[in-house]
C-alpha positions as CSV (number, residue, x, y, z in Angstrom):
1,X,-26.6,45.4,42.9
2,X,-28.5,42.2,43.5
3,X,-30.2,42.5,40.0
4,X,-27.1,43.5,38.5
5,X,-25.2,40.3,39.3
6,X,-28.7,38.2,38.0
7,X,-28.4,40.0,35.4
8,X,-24.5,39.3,34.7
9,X,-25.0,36.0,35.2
10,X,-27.8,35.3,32.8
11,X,-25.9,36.9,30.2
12,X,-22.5,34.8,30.9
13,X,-25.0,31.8,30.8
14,X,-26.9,32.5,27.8
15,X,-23.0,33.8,26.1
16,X,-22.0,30.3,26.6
17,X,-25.1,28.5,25.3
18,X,-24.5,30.2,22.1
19,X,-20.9,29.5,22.1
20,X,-21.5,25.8,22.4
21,X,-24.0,26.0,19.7
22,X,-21.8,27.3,17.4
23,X,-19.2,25.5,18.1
24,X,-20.9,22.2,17.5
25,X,-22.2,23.7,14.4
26,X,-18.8,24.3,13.3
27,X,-17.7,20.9,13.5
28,X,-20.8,19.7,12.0
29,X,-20.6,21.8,9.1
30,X,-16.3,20.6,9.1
31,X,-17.0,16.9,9.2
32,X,-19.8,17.1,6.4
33,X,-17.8,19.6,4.2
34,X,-14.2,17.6,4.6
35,X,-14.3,15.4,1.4
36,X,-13.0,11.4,1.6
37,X,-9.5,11.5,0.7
38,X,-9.5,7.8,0.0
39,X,-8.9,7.3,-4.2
40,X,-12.8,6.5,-5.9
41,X,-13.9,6.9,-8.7
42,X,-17.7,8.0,-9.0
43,X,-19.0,4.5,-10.0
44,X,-17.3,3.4,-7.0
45,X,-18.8,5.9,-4.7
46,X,-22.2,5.1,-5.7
47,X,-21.5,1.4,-5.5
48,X,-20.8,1.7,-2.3
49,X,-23.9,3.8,-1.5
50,X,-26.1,1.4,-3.4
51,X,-24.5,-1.3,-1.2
52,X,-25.3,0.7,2.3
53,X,-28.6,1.8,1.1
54,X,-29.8,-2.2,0.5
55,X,-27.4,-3.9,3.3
56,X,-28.9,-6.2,6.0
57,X,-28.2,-5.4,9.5
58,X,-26.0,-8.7,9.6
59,X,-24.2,-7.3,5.9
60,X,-23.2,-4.2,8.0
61,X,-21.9,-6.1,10.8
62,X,-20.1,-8.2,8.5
63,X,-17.9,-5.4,7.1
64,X,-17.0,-4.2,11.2
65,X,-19.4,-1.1,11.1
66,X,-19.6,0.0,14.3
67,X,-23.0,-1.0,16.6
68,X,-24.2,2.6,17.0
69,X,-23.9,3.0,12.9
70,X,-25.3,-0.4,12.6
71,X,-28.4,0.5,14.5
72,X,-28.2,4.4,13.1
73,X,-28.3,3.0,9.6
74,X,-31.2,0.0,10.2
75,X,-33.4,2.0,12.6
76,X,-32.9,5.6,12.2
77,X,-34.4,6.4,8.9
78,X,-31.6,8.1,7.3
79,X,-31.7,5.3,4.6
80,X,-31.6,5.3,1.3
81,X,-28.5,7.7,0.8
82,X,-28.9,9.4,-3.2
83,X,-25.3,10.1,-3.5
84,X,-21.7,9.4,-1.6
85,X,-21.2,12.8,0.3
86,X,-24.1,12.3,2.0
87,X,-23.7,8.9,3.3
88,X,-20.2,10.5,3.8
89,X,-21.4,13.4,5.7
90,X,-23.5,11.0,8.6
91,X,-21.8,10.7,12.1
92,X,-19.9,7.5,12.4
93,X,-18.8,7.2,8.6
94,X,-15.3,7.2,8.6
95,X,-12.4,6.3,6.1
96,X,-12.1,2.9,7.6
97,X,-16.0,2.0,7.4
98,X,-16.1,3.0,3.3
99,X,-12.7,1.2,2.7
100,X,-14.1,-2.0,4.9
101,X,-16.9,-1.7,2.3
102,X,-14.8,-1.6,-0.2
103,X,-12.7,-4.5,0.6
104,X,-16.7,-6.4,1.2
105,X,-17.5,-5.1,-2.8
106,X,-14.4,-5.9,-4.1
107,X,-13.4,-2.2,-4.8
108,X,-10.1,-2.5,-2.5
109,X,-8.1,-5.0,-3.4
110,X,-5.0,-4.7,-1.6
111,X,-3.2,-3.4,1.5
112,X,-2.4,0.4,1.1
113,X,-4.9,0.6,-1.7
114,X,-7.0,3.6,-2.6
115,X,-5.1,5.6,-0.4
116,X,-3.3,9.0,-1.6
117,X,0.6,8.7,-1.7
118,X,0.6,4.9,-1.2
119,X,1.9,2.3,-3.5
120,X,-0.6,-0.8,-2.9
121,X,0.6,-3.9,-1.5
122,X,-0.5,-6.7,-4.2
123,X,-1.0,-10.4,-2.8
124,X,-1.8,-13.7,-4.7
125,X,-4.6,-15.8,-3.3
126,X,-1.9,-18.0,-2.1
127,X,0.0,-15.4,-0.2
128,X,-3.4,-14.6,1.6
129,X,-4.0,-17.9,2.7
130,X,-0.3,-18.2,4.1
131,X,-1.2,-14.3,6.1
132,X,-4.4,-16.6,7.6
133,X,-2.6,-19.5,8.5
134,X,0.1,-17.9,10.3
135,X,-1.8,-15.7,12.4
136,X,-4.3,-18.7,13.6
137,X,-1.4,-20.2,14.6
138,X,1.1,-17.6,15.8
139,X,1.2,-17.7,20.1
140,X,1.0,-13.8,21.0
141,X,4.9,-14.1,21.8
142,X,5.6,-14.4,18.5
143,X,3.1,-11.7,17.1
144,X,4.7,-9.1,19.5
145,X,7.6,-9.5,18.3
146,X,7.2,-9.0,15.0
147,X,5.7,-5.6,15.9
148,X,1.9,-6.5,15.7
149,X,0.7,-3.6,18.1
150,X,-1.8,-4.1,21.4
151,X,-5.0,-3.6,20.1
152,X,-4.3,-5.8,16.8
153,X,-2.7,-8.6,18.5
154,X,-6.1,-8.3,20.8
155,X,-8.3,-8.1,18.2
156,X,-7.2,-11.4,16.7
157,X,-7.3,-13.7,20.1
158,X,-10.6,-12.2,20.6
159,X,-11.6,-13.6,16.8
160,X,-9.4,-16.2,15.2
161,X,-9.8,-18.5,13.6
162,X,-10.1,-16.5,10.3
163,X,-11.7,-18.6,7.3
164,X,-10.3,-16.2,4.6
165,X,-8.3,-13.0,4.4
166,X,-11.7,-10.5,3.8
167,X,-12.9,-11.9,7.4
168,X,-9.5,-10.8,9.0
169,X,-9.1,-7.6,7.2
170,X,-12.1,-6.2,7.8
171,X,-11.6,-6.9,11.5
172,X,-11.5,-4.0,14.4
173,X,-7.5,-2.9,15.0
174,X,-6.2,-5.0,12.0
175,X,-4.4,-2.0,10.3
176,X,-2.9,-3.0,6.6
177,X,0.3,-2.0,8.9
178,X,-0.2,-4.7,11.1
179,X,-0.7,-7.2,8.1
180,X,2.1,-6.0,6.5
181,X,4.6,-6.8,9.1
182,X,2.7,-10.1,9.4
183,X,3.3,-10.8,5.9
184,X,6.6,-9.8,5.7
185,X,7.0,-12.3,8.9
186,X,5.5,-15.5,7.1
187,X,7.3,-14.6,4.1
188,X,3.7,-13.7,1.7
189,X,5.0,-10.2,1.2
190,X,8.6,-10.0,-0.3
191,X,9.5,-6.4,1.1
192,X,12.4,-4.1,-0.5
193,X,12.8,-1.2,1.5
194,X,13.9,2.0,-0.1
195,X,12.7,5.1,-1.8
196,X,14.9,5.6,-4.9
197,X,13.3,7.8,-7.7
198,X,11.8,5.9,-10.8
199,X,14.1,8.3,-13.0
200,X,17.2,6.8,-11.6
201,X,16.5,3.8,-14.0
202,X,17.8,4.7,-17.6
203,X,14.9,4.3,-19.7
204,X,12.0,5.9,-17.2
205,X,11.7,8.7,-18.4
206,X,10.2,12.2,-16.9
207,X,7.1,10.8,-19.3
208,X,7.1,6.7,-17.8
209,X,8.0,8.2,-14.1
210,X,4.5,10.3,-14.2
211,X,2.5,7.7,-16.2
212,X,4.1,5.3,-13.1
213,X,3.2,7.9,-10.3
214,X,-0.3,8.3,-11.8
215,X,-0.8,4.2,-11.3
216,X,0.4,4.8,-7.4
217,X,3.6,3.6,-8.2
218,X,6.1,6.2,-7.0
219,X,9.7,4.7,-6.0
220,X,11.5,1.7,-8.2
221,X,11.4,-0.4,-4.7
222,X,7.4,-0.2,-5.1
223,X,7.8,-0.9,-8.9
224,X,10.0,-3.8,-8.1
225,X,7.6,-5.7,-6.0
226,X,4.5,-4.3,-8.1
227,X,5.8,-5.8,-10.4
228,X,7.3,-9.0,-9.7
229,X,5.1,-11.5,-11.8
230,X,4.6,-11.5,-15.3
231,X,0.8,-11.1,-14.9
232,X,0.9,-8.0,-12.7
233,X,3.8,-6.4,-14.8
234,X,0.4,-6.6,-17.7
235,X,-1.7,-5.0,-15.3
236,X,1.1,-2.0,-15.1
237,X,1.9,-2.3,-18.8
238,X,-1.7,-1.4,-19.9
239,X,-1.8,1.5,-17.4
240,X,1.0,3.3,-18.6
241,X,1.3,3.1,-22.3
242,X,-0.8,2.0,-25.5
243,X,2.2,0.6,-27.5
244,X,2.8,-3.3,-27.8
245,X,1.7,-5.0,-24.3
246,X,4.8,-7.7,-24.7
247,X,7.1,-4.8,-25.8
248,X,5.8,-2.6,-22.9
249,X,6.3,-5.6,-20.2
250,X,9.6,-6.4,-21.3
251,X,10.8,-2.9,-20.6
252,X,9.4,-2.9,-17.1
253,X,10.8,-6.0,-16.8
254,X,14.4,-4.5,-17.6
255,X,13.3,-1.3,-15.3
256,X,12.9,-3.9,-12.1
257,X,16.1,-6.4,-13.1
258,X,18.4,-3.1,-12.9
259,X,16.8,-1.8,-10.3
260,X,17.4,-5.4,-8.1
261,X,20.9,-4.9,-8.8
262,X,20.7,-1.6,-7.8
263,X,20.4,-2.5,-4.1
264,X,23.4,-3.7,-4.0
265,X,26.2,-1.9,-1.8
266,X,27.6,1.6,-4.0
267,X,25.7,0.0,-7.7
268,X,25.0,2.9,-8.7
269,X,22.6,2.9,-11.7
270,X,25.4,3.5,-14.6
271,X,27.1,0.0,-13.5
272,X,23.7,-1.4,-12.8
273,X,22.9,-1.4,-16.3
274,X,26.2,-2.5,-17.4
275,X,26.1,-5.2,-15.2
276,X,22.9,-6.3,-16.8
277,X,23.9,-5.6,-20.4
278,X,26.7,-8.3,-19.3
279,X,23.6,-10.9,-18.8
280,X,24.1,-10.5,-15.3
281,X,20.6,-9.9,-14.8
282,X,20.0,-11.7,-10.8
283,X,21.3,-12.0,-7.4
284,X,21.6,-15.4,-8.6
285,X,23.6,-15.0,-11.9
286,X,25.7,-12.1,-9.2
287,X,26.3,-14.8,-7.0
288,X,28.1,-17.1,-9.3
289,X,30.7,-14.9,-10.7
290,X,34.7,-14.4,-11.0
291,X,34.8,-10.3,-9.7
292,X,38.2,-10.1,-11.9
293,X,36.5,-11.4,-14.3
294,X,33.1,-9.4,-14.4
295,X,35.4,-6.5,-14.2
296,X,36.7,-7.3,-17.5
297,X,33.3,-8.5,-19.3
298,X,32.2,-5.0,-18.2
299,X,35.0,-3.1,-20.1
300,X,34.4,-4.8,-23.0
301,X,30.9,-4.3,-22.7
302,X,31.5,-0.8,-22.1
303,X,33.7,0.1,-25.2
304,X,30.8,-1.1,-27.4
305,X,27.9,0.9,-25.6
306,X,29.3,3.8,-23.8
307,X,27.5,3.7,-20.8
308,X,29.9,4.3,-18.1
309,X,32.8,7.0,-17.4
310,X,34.6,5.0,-14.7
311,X,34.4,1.4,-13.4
312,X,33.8,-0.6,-10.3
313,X,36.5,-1.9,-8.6
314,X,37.2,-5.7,-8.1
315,X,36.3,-5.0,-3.8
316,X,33.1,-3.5,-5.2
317,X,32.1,-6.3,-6.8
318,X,33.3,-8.6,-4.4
319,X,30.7,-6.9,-2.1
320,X,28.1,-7.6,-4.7
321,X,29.0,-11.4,-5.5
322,X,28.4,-11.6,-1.1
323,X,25.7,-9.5,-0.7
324,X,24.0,-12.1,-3.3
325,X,24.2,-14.8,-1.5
326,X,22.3,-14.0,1.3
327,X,18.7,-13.9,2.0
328,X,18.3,-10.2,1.9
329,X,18.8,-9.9,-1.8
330,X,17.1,-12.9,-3.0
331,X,15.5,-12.6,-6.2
332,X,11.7,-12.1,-6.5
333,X,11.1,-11.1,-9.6
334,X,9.6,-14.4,-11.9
């Protein structure tokens, strides 16, 4: 009996051994098998590997690599890496430490960028430094309350002052969430909240709505603010279409001025355009008009182009000649 109970024993023992082996196996073969989901191309992939594979210990820290990767990378032989999946595949390498080098190389530019589903959240140099000043300023009262979470708020008393906006996004707990609702606070990022479909804008097309999507631009609010200098409308013009760049930026430029109006209260699209086909093209021009009048502009406007079955009425676009006014629907498209 004696030896049978050894005997049970050693083979619960050796049954979990092998368990636990496999296990860990498992997730070793998971983590190197589960492919980066961030958006790179292949010249971006080994750009980044080229980087890693020649990167000073001080480099590394620089872009917030963790210590135990840090000293994994300079001390533990696995360098040089010949190709991305298996710098990917290494214990420690995480989205966050290939898209910190990528904001180091240049490769992300912008909050949200690279990342599936997400329109990127463009900023001027200018708009950086503004992020920078106000959190070396802000008093942690005032960063709480704009929603900046724990570990973030943290993270920057532990570090400021920032000299430039790479230094404080690459730092630990400083999400691309966190600096949104800080830009949106010191007024660098000009937010227009919303999810409208591009095709809800006459003239985007099933063809322009894909071309759009495929340049990680998938709702007109994310168009809008994409969108809202003349420089960065050419950056979208030469993604989506090989015709005339001025022709191309002028129609995105229509796209955006309809779909401003189109935040105002019940404008649905059909009056939207109307509205702008009236040279009503801004909260501003909105804000400065007769609503009886408007009213009338618009039904001669409309007996020449057709483009709407009924019409607003004059409460309507009283709501839009107040709703203009205010700070919420401020133009930002120049």
């Amino acid at each position: 009996m004696k030896k049978l109970t050894v005997f049970l024993v050693c083979l619960l023992s050796c049954t979990l051994v092998f368990s636990n082996a496999a296990t860990a196996a498992k997730k070793k073969k998971s983590r190197s098998t589960t492919p980066c989901k961030l958006i790179l191309t292949s010249s971006e992939k080994q750009d980044i590997v080229n980087w890693v594979n020649r990167a000073s210990q001080s480099d590394l820290e620089g872009a917030n690599i963790s210590a135990s990767s840090v000293k994994k990378l300079v001390e533990g032989g696995i360098r040089p890496f010949d190709n991305f999946d298996r710098f990917w595949s290494t214990s420690g390498i995480s989205a966050t430490v290939v898209l910190n080098i990528g904001k180091v190389l240049d490769i992300v530019k912008y909050l949200e960028d690279r990342k599936a589903g997400k329109t990127p959240i463009r900023l001027r140099d200018t708009d950086k430094q503004k992020i920078v000043s106000y959190v070396n300023r802000a008093s942690s009262s005032e960063l709480t309350s704009i929603g900046v979470s724990k570990t973030a708020l943290a993270s920057i008393l532990a570090n400021r002052p920032f000299s430039n906006f790479k230094k404080l996004w690459v730092t630990k707990s400083i999400t691309d969430s966190n600096l949104k609702k800080i830009g949106i606070a010191c007024d660098a990022i000009k937010w227009v909240s919303g999810s409208t479909k591009l095709e809800m804008v006459s003239g985007i097309g099933a063809s322009y709505a894909a071309r759009l999507r495929d340049s990680n631009l998938y709702t007109l609010q994310g168009l809008i603010m994409s969108a809202r200098y003349d420089e960065w409308r050419e950056d979208i013009a030469k993604k989506i279409s090989n015709a005339d760049v001025r022709m191309v930026k002028g129609l995105i430029l229509r796209w955006i001025r309809i779909g401003h109006l189109m935040r105002f209260k019940s404008c649905k699209e059909q009056w939207a355009e109307l509205v702008y086909e009236c040279d009503v093209k801004t909260s501003a021009d909105m804000a400065q008009q007769n609503a009886t009048a408007l009213l009338e502009k618009m039904k001669a406007v409309n007996v020449q182009k057709n483009l709407c079955q009924t019409m607003p009425s004059v409460n309507y676009i009283n709501t839009w000649i107040a709703q203009a006014a205010t700070p919420d629907y401020a133009d930002i498209i120049e």
